[in-house]
N, C-alpha and C positions, 0 to 999 in steps of 0.2 A: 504493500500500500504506500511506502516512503515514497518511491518511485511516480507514482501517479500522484498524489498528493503534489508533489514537488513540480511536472509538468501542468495540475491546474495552476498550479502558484504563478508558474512561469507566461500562462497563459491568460492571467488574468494579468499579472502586470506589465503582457505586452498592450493587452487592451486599453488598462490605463493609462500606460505611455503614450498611447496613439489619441485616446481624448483629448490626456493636458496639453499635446503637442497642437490639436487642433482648437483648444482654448485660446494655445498661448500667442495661436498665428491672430482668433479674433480680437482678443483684449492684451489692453499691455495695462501694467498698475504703475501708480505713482508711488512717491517715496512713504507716504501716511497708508499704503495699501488699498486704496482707493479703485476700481476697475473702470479702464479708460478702454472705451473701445478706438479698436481703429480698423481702418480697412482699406486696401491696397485697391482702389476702385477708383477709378480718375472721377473728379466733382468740376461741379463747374466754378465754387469758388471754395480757397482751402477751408478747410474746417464746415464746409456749409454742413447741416442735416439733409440727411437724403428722405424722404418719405419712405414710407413701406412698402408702396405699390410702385415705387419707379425702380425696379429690381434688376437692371440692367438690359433685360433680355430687349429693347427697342434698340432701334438703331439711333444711336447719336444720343444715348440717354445718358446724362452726368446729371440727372437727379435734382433737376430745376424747376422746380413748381412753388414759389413761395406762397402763394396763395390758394396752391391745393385745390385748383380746378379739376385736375384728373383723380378725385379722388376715388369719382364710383368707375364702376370699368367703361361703361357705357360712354359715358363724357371722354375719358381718356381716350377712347379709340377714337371717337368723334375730332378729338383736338390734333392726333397724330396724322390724321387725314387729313385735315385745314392745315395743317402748316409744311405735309407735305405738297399739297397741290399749291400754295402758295410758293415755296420755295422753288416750284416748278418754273409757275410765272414769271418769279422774281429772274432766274437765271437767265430766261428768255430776253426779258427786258432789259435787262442790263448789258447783253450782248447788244440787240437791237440798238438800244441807246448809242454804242461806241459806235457801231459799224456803221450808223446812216453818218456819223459825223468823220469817221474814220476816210471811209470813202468819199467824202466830200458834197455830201446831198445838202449843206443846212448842219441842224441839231434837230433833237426831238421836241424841242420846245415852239421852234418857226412853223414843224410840220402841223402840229396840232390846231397854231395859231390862226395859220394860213388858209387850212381847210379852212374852218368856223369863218374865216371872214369870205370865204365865196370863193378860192383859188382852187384849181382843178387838182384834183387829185394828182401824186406820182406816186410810183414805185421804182425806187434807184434810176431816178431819172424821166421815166416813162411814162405818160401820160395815162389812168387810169381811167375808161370807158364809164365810170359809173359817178352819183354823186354820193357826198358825205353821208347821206340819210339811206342810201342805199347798202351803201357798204357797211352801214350802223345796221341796219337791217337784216343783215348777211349774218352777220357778226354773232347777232344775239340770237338769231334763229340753230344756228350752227353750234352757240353752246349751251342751248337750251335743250337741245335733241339729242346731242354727245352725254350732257350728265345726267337726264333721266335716264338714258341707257346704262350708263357707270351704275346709277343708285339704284335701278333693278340688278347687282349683283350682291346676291348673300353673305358670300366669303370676304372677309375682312381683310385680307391680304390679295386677293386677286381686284377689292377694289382701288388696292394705293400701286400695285403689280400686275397688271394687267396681263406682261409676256405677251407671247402670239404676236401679231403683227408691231406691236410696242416695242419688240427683241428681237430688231433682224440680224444681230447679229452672234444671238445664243447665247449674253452673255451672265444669263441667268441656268445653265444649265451644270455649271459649278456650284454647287452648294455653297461652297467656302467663298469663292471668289463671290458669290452673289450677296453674302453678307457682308462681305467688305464692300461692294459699290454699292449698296443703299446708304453705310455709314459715311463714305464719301458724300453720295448725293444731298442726303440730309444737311451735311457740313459745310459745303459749298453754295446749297439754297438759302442757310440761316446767311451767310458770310455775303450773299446777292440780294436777300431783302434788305441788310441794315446799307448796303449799297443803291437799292436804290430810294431809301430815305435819304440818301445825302446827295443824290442827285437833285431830290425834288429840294432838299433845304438850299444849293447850290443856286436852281431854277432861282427861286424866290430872290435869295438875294444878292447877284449877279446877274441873271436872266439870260445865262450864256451854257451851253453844252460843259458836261466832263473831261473833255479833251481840252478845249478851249480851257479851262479851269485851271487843268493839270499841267498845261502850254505856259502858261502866265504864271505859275506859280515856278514852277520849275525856269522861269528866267527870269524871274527876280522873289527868292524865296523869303528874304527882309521885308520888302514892302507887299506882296499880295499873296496873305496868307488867313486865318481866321478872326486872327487877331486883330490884322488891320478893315477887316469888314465891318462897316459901321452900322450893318445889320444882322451883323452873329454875333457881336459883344455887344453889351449893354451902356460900358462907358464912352463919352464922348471920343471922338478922334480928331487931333490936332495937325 
């Protein structure tokens, strides 16, 4: 029996070796013995609390919810939907934005103008067969028909992931690699809405494109910068 006795012994304190080990990785204590958790999980600010329901498994989740909108699941899915179609947008537009001014069409802000006051449509130049109310027309007909289609789909991941025609180039048919470019896409979407907030705060107060912006700035970076904008600061400019 010494024999057996001696491999429970042994086996019970590999078990408990392998607990405290995994205690010791959740919580570290202070010098008064106090139990400080911590956890090797990237946050979006150091030390923030992460809620209980943002447990990683989303894409681009560092645990950002300070006012606990996603508490019930229902809302949460709802929200990861909105900010990924959003982010969708965002990238779109922000591309959009450089290239009509990159290529030399204007800015995004003449185009908008110009329509509204009666000038003919273009596209890269070209003269567009239709008018402004028509093309308004197009527009909301087109994403009206496309998203009741989307919201008659049940599956919560085949609404934000469509695949099929949206993958021509299969590159969801890696598991691995397909969870690394949603957390890319997501990353890149937040990074192009706060982008094109600072277009539109640009818009306002200059009334000149991002290129043109980043033109002016970048050849005389002392005088036309945030600072010197006498409608992004508050204090007088001399």
């Amino acid at each position: 029996t010494a024999p057996c006795r001696a491999t429970t012994a042994c086996s019970v304190s590999r078990v408990a070796a392998r607990r405290t080990g995994r205690a010791a990785s959740r919580a570290r204590f202070a010098s008064n013995g106090t139990a400080l958790k911590a956890s090797m999980r990237a946050t979006w600010a150091p030390g923030a609390e992460i809620p209980e329901y943002l447990d990683g498994s989303l894409p681009g989740d560092y645990g950002f919810d300070p006012l606990r909108l996603g508490e019930k699941p229902e809302n949460l899915a709802r929200y990861q939907e909105c900010e990924l179609l959003h982010a969708r947008w965002a990238m779109l537009g922000t591309a959009g934005c450089l290239a009509v001014e990159i290529l030399g069409y204007g800015n995004w802000i003449e185009a908008g103008s110009s329509a509204a006051a009666g000038a003919p449509l273009t596209y890269l130049g070209n003269e567009v067969p239709f008018s402004l109310g028509t093309v308004a027309g197009i527009q909301v007909f087109s994403m009206a028909f496309l998203e009741v289609n989307r919201s008659q789909e049940q599956d919560p991941v085949k609404r934000c992931y469509p695949g099929g025609a949206f993958d021509p180039l299969g590159l969801s048919k890696d598991a691995k690699a397909f969870e690394e470019m949603k957390k890319k896409e997501i990353k890149n979407g937040r990074l192009a809405m706060f982008a094109m907030l600072g277009y539109f705060a640009q818009a306002d107060s200059t009334r000149t494109g991002p290129v043109a912006n980043w033109v002016a700035h970048v050849s005389d970076p002392w005088h036309v910068s945030v600072g010197t904008n006498a409608i992004a600061t508050p204090y007088p400019h001399y």
